[in-house]
MIDOSE-1310 file (N, C-alpha, C; in nm, 2 decimals, decimal comma, always signed):
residues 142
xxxx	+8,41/+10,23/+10,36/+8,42/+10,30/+10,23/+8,55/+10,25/+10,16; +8,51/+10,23/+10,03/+8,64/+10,19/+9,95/+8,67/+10,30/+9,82; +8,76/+10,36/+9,86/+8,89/+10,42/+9,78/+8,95/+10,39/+9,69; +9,01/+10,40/+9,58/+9,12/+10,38/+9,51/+9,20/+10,51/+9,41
xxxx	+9,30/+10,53/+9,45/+9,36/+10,60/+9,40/+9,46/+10,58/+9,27; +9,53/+10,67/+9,16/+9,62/+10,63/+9,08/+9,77/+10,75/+9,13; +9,86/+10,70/+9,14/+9,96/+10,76/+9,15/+10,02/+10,77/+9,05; +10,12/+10,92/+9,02/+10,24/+10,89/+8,90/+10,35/+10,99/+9,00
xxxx	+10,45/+10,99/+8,95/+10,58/+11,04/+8,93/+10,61/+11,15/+8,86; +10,67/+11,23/+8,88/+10,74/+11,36/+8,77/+10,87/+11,39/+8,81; +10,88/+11,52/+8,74/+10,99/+11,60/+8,76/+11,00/+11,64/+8,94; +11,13/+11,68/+8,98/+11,13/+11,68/+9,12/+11,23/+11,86/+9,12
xxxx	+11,21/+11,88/+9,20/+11,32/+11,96/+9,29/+11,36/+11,92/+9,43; +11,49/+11,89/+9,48/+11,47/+11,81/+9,59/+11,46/+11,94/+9,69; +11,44/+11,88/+9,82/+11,46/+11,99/+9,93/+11,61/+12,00/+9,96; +11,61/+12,10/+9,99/+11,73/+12,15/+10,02/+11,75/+12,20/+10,15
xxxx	+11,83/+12,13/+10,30/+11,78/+12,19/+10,41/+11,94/+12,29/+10,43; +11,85/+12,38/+10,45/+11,95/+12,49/+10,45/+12,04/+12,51/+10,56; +12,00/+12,42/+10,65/+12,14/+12,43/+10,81/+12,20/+12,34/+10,75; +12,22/+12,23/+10,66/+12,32/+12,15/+10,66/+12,48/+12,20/+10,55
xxxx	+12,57/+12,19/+10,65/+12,68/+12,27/+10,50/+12,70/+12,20/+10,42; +12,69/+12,21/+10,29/+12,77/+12,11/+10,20/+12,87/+12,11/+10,22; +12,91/+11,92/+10,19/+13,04/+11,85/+10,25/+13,05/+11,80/+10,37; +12,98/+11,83/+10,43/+12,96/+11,78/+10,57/+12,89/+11,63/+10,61
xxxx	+12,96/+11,57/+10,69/+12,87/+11,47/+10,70/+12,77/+11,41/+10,69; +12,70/+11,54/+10,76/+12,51/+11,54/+10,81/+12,44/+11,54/+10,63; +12,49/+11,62/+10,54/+12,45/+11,62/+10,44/+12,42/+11,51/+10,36; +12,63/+11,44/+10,40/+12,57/+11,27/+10,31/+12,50/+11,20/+10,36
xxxx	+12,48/+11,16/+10,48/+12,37/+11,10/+10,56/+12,20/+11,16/+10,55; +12,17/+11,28/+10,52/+12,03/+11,28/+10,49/+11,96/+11,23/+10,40; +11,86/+11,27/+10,41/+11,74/+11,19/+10,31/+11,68/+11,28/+10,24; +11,69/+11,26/+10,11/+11,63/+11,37/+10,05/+11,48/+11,37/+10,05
xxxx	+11,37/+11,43/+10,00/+11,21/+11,47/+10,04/+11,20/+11,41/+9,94; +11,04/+11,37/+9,95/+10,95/+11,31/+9,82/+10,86/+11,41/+9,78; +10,87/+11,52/+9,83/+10,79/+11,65/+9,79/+10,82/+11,67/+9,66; +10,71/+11,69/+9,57/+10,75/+11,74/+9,40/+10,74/+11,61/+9,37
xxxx	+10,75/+11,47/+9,40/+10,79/+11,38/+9,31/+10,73/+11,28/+9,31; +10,57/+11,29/+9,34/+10,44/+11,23/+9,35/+10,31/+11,32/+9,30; +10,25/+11,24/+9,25/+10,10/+11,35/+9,27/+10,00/+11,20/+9,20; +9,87/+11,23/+9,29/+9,75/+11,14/+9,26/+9,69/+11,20/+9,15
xxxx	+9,66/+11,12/+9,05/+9,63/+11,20/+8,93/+9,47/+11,13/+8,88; +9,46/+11,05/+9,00/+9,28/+10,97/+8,96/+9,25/+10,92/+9,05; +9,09/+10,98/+9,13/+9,06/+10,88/+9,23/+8,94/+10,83/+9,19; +8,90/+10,71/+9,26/+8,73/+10,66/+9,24/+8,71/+10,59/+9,37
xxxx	+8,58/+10,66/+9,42/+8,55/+10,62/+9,58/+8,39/+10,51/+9,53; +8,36/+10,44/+9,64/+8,20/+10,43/+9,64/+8,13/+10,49/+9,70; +7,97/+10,47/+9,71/+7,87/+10,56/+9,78/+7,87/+10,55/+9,94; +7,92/+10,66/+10,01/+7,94/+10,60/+10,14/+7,77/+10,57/+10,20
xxxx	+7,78/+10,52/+10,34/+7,69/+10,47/+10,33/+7,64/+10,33/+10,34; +7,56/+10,25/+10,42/+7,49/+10,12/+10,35/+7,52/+10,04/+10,22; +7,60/+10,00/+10,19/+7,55/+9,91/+10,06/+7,59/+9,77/+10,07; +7,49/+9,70/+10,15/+7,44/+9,56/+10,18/+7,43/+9,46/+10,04
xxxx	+7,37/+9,56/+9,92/+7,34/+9,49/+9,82/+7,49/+9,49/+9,73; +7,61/+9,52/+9,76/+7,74/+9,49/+9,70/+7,83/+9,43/+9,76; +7,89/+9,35/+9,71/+7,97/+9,23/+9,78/+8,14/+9,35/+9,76; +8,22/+9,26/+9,91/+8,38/+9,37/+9,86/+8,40/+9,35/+9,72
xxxx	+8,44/+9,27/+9,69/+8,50/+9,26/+9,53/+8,38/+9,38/+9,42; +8,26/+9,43/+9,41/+8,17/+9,51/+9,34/+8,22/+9,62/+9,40; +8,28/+9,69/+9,58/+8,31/+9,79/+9,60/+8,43/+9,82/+9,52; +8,53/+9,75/+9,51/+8,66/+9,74/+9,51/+8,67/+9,78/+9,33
xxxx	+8,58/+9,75/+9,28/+8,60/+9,70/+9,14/+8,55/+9,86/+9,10; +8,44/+9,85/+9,16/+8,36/+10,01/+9,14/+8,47/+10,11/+9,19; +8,53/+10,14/+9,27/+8,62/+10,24/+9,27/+8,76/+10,25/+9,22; +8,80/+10,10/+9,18/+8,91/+10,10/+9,09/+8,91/+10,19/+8,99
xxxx	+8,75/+10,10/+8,88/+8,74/+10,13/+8,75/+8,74/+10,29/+8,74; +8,66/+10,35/+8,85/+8,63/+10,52/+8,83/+8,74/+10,59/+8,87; +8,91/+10,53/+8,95/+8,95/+10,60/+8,95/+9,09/+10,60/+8,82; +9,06/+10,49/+8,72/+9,13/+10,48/+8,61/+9,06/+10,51/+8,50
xxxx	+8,93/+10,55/+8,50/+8,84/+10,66/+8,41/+8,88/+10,79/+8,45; +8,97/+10,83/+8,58/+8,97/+10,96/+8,65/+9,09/+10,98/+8,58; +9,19/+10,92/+8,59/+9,31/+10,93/+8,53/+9,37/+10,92/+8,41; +9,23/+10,82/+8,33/+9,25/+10,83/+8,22/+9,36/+10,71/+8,18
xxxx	+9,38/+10,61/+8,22/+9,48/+10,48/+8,22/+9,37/+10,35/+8,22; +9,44/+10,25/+8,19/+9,39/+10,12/+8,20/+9,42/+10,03/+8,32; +9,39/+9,93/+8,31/+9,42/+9,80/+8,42/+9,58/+9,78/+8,36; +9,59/+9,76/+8,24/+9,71/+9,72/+8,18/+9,83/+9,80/+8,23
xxxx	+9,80/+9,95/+8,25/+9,88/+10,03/+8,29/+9,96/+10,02/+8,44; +9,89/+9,95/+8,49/+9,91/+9,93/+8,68/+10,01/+9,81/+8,68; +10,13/+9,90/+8,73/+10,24/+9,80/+8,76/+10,29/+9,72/+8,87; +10,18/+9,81/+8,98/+10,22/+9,77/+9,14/+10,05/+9,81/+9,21
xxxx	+10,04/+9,72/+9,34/+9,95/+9,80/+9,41/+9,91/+9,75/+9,56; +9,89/+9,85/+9,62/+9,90/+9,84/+9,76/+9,73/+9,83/+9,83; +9,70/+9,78/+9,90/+9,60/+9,74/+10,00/+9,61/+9,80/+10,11; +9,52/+9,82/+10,18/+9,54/+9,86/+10,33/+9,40/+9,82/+10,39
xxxx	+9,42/+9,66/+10,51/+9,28/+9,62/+10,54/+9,32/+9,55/+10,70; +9,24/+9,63/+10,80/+9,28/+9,58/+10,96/+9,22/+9,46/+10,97; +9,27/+9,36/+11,04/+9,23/+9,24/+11,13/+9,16/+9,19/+11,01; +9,14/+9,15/+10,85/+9,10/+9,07/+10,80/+9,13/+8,91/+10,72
xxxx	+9,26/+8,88/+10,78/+9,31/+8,75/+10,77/+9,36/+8,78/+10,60; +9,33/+8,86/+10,55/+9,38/+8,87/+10,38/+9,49/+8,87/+10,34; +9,51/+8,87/+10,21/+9,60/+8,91/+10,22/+9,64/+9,01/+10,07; +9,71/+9,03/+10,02/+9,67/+9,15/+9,89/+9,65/+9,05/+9,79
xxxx	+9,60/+8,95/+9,79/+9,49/+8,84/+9,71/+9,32/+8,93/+9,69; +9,30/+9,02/+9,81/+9,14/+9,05/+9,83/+9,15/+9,20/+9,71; +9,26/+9,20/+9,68/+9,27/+9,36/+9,55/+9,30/+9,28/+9,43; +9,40/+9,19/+9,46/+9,40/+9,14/+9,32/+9,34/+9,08/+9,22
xxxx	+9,24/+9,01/+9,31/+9,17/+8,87/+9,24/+9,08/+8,98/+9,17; +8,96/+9,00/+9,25/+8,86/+9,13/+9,18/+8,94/+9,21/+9,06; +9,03/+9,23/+9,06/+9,07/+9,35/+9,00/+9,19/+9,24/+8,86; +9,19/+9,16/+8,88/+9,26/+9,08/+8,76/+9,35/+9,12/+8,74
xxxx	+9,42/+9,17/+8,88/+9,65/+9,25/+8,84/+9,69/+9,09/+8,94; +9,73/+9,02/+8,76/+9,81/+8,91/+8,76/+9,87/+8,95/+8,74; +10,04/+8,87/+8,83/+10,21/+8,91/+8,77/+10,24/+9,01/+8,79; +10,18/+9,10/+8,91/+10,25/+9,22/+8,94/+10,23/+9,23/+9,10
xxxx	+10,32/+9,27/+9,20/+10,32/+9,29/+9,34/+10,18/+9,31/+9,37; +10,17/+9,26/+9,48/+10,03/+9,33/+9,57/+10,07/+9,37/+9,67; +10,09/+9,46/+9,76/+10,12/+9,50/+9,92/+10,04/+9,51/+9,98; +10,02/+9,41/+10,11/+9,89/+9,43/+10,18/+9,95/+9,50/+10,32
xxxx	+9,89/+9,63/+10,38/+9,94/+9,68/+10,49/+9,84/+9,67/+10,61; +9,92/+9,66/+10,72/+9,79/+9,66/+10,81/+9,85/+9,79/+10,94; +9,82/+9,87/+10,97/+9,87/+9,98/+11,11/+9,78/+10,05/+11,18; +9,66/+9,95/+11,23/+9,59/+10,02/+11,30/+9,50/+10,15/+11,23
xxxx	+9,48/+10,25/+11,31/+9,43/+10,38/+11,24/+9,44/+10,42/+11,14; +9,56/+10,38/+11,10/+9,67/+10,51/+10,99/+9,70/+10,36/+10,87; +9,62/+10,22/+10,85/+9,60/+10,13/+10,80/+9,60/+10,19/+10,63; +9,51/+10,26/+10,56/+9,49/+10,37/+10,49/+9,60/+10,47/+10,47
xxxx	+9,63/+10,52/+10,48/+9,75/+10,61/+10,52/+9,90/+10,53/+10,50; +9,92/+10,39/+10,56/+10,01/+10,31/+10,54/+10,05/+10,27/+10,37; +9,92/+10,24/+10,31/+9,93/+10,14/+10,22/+9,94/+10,28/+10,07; +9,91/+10,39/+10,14/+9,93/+10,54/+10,02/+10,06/+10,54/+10,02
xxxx	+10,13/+10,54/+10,17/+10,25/+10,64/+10,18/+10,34/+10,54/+10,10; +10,32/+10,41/+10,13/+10,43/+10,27/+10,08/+10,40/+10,29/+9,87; +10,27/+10,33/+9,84/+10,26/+10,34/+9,69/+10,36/+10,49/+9,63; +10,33/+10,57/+9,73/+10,43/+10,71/+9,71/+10,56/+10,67/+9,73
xxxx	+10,62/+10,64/+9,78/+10,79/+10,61/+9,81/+10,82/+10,51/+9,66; +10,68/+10,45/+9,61/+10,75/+10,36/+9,51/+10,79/+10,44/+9,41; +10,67/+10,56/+9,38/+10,68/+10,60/+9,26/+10,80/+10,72/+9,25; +10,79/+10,76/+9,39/+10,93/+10,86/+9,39/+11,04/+10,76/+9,37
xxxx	+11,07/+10,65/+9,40/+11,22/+10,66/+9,40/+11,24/+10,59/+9,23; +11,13/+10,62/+9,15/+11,11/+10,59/+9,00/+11,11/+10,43/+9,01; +11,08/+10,32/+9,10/+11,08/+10,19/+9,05/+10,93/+10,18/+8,98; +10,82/+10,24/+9,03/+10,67/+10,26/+8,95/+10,66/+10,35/+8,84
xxxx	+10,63/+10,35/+8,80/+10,57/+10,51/+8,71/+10,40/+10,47/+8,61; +10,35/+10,59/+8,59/+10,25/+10,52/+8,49/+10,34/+10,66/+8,35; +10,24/+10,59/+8,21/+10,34/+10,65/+8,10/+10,26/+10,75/+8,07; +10,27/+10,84/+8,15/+10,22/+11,02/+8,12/+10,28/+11,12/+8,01
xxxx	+10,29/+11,17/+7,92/+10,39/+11,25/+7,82/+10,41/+11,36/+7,87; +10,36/+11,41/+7,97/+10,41/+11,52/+8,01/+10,51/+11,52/+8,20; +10,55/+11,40/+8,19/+10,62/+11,38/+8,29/+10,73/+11,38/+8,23; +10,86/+11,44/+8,29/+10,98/+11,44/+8,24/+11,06/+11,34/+8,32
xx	+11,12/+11,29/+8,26/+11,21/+11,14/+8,29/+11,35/+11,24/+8,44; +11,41/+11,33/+8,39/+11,51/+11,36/+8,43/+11,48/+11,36/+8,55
């Protein structure tokens, strides 16, 4: 089955872990959470199932396009984008070419099971730490 998701960014509140005292070491050394500072805002899957009669590139293309009709964005809009495909010698060439995102990163991830899961969490960490964003008006910059 082929998936494609759109990610954006917003406003955040960070976590706050309450055993650590401020000023304390342990504080400057943690990591703050990406909770609040992601959300999937468009998906488009294909028909699971059989479909012999569509080549990857028609899966790929087919759930791009519906999940940027979901979101309401363009191809133009997509700054970055991640892959996740086990044991297929690819490389994030097999998202781009189909999908015409010239001159912008491709990440291809590969981890077994959690292959899927890899190539989400790596698009989330982009858009939290604000190097991605798509241009939403109701996301606040601060």
């Amino acid at each position: 089955m082929s998936a494609a998701s759109t990610i954006t960014g917003g406003n955040v509140n960070p976590c706050i872990d309450r055993r650590v005292r401020p000023g304390s070491l342990k504080q400057d050394l943690r990591m703050e959470s990406i909770k609040n500072r992601v959300a999937i805002v468009g998906m488009g899957c294909i028909k699971f199932g059989e479909n012999f009669h569509q080549s990857i590139d028609d899966m790929i293309i087919d759930a791009a396009y519906e999940a940027y009709q979901d979101a309401g964005i363009e191809r133009k809009d997509i700054q970055a984008a991640w892959v996740g495909q086990l044991w297929a010698g690819h490389t994030g060439q097999i998202l781009a070419a189909p999908l015409k995102l010239s001159y912008i990163p491709v990440t291809h991830t590969e981890n077994a099971c959690a292959t899927g899961s890899e190539a989400l969490r790596g698009a989330c960490y982009a858009v939290a730490s604000g190097s991605m964003t798509l241009p939403w008006p109701w996301v606040s910059k601060s």
